[in-house]
C-alpha atoms as one frame of an Amber mdcrd trajectory, in Angstrom:
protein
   0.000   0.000   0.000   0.998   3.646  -0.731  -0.216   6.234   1.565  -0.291
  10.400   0.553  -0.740  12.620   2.929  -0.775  16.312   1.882  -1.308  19.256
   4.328  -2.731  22.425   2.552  -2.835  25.635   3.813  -5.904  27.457   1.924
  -6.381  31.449   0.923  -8.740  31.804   3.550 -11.305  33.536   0.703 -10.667
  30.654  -1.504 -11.792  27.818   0.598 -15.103  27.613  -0.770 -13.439  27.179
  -4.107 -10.951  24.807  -2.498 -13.518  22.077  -1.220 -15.795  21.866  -4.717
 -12.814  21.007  -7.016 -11.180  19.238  -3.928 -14.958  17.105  -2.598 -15.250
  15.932  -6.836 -11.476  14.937  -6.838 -12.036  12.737  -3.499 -15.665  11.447
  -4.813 -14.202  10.464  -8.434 -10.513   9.239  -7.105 -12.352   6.685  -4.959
 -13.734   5.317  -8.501 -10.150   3.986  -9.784  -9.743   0.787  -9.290  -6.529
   1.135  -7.085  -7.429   4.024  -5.327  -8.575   2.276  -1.748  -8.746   5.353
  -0.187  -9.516   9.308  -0.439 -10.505  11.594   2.184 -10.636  15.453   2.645
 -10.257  16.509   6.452 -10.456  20.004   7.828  -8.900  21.517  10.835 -11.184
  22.824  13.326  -9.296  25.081  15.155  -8.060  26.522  11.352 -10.518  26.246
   8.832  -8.355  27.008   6.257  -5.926  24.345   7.243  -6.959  20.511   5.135
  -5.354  17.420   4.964  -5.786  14.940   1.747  -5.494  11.328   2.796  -5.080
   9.100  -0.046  -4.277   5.485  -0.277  -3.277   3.283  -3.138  -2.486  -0.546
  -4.346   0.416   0.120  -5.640   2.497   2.660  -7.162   1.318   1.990 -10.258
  -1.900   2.973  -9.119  -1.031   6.279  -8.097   0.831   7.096 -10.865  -2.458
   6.141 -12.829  -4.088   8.868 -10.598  -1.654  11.310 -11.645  -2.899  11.150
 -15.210  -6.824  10.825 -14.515  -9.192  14.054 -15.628  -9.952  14.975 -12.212
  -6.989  15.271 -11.279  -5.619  17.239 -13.763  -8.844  19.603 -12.934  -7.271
  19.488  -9.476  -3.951  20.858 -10.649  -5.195  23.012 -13.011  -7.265  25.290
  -9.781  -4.781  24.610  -7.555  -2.328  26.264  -9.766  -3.979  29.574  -9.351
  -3.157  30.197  -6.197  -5.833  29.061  -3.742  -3.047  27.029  -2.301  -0.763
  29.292   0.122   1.264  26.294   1.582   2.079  23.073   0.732   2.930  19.668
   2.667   3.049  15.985   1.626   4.576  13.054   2.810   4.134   9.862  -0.008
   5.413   6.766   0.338   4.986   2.934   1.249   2.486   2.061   4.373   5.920
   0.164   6.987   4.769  -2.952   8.861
């Protein structure tokens, strides 16, 4: 299994924005077959503050994610600027 975990720091007047192309990227992610796994959490003490938690087969799988519509759609919004910082962490679930 490969787990991604991205921490997003939101323009707090964007975060409307943020969750519609963010909710249809979860919803449709969780369609691909090797996608086990897609969640959108918010802080509650920072509103603005989200974590993406995303889990996959294989890395094949996410790589297949990479290239999928709604994810492009994702990139494509997030590139204009909604995003004001960025975490991730992406790699292998350890036993």
């Amino acid at each position: 299994m490969i787990n991604v975990i991205v921490i997003l720091e939101i323009d707090p007047a964007r975060v409307d924005e943020f969750l519609e192309v963010s909710s249809f990227n979860a919803a449709e992610s969780v369609k691909e077959p090797g996608c086990t796994r897609f969640e959108v959490n918010r802080q509650f003490e920072q509103p603005n503050l989200f974590a993406l938690s995303e889990q996959y087969v294989d890395e094949a799988a996410l790589e297949a994610h990479t290239k999928t519509p709604h994810f492009a759609l994702w990139k494509e919004k997030a590139a204009t600027g909604f995003v004001i910082k960025r975490w991730s962490v992406k790699g292998p679930v350890l036993d």
